[in-house]
C-alpha positions as CSV (number, residue, x, y, z in Angstrom):
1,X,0.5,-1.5,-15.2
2,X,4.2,-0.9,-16.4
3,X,4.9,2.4,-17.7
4,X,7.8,3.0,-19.7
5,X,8.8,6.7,-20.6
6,X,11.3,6.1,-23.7
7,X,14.2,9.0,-23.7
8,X,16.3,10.0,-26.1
9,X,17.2,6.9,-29.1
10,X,14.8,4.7,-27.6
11,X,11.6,6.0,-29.3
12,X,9.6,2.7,-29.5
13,X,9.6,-0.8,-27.2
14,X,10.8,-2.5,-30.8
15,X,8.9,-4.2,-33.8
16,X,7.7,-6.9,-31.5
17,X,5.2,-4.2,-29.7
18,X,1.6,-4.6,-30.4
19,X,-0.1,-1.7,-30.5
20,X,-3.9,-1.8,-29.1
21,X,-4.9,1.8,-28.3
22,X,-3.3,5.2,-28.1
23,X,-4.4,8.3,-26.1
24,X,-4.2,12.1,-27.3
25,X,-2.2,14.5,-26.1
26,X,-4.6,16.6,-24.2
27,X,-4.5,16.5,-20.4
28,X,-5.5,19.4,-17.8
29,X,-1.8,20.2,-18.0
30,X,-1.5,20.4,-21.7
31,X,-0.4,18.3,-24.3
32,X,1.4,15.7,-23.7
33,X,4.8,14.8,-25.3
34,X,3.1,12.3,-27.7
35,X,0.6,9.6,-27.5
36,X,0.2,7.7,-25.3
37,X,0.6,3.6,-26.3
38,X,-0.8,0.6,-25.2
39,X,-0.4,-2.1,-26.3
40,X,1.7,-5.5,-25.8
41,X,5.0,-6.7,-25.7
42,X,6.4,-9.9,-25.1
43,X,3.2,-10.6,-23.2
44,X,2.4,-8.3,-21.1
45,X,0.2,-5.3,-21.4
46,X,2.3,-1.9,-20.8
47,X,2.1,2.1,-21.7
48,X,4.6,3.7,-23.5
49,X,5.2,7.3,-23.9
50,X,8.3,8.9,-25.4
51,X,9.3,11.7,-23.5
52,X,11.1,14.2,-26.3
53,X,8.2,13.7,-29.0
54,X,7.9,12.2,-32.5
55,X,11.6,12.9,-34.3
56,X,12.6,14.4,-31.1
57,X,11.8,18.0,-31.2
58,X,11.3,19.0,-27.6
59,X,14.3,19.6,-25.3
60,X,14.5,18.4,-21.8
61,X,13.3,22.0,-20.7
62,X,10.3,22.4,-22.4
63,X,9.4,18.6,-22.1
64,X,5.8,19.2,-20.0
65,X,6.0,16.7,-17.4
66,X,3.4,17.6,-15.2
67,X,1.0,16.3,-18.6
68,X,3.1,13.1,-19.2
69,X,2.9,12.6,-15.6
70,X,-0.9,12.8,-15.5
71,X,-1.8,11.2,-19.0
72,X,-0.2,8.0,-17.5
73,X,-1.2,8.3,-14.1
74,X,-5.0,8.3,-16.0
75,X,-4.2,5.5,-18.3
76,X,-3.5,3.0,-15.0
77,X,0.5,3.6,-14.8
78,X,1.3,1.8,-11.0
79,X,5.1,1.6,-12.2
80,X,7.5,4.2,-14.9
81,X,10.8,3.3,-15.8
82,X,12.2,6.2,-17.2
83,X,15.1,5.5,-20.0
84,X,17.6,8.6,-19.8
85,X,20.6,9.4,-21.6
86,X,23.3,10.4,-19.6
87,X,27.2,11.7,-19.1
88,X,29.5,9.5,-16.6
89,X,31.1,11.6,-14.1
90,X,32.7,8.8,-11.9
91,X,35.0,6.2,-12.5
92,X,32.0,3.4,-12.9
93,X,30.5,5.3,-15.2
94,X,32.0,4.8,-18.7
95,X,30.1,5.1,-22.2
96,X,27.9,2.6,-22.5
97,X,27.3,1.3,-19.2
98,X,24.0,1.0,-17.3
99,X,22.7,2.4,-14.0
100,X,19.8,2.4,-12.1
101,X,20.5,5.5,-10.1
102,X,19.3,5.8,-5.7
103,X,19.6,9.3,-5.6
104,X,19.2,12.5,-7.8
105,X,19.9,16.0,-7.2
106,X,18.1,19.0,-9.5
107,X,20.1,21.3,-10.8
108,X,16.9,22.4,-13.3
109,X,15.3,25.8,-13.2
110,X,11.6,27.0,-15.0
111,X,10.1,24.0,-14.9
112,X,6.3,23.2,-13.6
113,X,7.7,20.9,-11.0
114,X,5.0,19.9,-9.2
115,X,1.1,19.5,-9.0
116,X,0.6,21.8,-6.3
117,X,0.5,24.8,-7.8
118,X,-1.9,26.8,-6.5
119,X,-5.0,25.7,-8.1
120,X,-6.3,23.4,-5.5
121,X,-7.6,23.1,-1.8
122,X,-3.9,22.0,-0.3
123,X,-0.4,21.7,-0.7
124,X,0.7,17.9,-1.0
125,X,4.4,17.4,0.7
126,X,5.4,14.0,-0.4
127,X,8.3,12.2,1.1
128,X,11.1,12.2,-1.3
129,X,14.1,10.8,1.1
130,X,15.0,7.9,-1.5
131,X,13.3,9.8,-4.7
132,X,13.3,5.9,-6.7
133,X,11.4,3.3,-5.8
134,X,13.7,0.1,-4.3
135,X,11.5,-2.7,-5.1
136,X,11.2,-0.9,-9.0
137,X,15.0,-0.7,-8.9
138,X,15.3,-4.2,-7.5
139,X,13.2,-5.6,-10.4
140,X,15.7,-3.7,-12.9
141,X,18.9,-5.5,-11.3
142,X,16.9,-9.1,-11.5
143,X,15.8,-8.0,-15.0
144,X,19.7,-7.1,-16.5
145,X,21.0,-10.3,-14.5
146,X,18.5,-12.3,-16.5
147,X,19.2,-10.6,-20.0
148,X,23.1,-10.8,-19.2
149,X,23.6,-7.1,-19.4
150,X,26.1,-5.6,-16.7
151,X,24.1,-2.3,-14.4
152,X,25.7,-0.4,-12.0
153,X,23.2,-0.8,-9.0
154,X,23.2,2.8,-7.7
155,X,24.6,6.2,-8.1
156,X,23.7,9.9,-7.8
157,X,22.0,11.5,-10.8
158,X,22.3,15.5,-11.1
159,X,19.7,16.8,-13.2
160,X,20.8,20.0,-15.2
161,X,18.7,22.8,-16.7
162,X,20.0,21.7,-20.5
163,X,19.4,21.7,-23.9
164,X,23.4,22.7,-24.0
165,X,26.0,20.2,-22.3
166,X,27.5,21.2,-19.0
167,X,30.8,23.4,-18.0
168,X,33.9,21.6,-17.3
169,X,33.9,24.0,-14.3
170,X,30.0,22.6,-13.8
171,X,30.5,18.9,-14.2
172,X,33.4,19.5,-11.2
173,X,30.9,21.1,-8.8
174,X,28.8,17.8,-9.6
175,X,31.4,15.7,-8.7
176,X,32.1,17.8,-5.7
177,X,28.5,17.1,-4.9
178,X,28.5,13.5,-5.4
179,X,27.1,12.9,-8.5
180,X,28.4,10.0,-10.4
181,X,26.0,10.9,-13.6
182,X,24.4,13.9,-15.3
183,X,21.6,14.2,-17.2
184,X,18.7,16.7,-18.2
185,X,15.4,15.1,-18.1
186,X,15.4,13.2,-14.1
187,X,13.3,16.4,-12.8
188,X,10.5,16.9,-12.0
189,X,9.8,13.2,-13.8
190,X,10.9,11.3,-10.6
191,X,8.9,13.9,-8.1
192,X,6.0,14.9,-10.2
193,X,5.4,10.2,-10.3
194,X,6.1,10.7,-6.0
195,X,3.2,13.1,-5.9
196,X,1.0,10.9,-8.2
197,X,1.8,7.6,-5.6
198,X,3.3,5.7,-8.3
199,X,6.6,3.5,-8.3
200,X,9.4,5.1,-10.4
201,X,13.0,4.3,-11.4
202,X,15.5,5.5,-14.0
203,X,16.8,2.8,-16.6
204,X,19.8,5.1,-17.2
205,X,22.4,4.6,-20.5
206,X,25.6,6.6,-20.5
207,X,26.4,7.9,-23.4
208,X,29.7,9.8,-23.0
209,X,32.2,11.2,-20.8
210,X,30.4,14.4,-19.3
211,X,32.5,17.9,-19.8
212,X,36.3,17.7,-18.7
213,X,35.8,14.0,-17.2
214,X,38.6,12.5,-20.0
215,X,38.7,14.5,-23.0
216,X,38.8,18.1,-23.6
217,X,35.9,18.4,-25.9
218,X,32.1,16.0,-26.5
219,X,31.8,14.4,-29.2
220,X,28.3,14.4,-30.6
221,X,28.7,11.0,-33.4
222,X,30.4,9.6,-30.4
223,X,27.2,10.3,-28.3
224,X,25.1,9.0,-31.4
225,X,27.0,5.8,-31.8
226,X,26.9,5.0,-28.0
227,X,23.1,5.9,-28.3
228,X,23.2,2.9,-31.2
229,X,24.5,0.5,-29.7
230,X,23.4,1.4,-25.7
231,X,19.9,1.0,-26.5
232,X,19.9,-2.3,-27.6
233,X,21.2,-2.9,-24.4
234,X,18.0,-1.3,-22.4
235,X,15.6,-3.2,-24.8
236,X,17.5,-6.0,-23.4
237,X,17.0,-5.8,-19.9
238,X,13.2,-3.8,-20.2
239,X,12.2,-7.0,-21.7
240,X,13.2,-9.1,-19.4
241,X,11.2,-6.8,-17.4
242,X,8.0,-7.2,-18.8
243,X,8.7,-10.5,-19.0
244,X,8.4,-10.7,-15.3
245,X,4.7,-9.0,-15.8
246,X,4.8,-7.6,-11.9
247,X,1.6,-6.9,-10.1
């Protein structure tokens, strides 16, 4: 079943989602970041979990993955797309385009960023050489082709600590590094769904300029706005994703 974490502005699949069941937050990891949804939505079954909470009061760094991970591993997630907002650092990555990034590097510290943590009777070392899943990512392309919406096809995403934007000084290291986009919520999501042996990608929305990039300051009703209007754009092409209903 398709999983879809929502991330910040996209807080619900859309009026057209029919709710049939929701979990509670409880897992053996804590509470989750909401309920969990299921429901339908243009035909197809799918979970839905948004990852900053009701009203969004948790920040990236105190989101509890490790329980959002597990709540919809339980609830039969095989596939997550992961909606995150993000700041372009390369040339292809103006405000308001889409990307389904191939690579991510963490940049995140104090976060529970794995299952193996001590409790159990081994240490699981997952393979995490291409961190997103290519036939996920491939479905995403074939998805925004269908809905007419323009995605950049791949990209390195650097995952920062957050809730406070980067350093121009930071954002330059990133580039350095090869990242073409920055975010805060990519890690341990992508990993912690590696571990569980489910298919992940990132449905990524840019949403300004990160630190330095073109302007000298961020500006937040700029980043609002973009959010406006981006996510109409995601619901778009996550649509046309479900509309595919993949095994």
């Amino acid at each position: 079943m398709l999983a879809i974490i929502g991330g910040s502005g996209f807080y619900t699949p859309g009026d057209d989602f029919e709710l049939e069941e929701q979990f509670g937050p409880a897992t053996a990891y804590g509470e989750t970041s909401a309920d969990v949804l299921r429901g339908r939505w243009r035909g197809a079954g799918i979970l839905f979990l948004p990852r900053h909470g009701p009203g969004h009061r948790i920040p990236p760094h105190l989101v509890n993955y490790r329980a959002n991970l597990r709540a919809l591993a339980d609830a039969g997630a095989t596939r997550i797309v992961a909606v995150n907002a993000v700041g372009g650092i390369s040339d292809d990555m103006p405000p308001l385009t889409l990307a389904t990034p191939d690579q991510i590097i963490d940049y995140s510290s104090g976060r529970a960023h794995s299952f193996s943590d001590g409790s159990g009777d081994s240490v699981l070392h997952v393979d995490f050489t291409h961190p997103y899943s290519e036939r996920l990512r491939a479905a995403i392309a074939a998805a925004a082709r269908r809905a007419g919406q323009s995605l950049v096809t791949d990209g390195t995403y650097a995952c920062t600590n957050g809730p406070r934007l980067e350093t121009a000084a930071e954002v330059r290291r990133l580039a350095r590094d090869g990242c073409s986009m920055v975010g805060m919520t990519g890690m341990p999501e992508a990993a912690l769904a590696r571990e569980l042996d489910i298919d992940y990608a990132s449905l990524a929305l840019v949403v300004n300029w990160a630190a330095g990039v073109r302007a000298d300051h961020i500006s937040m009703p700029e980043i609002l706005q973009n959010l406006e209007q981006g996510v109409a754009r995601v619901r778009a092409v996550l649509g046309a994703l479900v509309e595919d209903n993949l095994p």
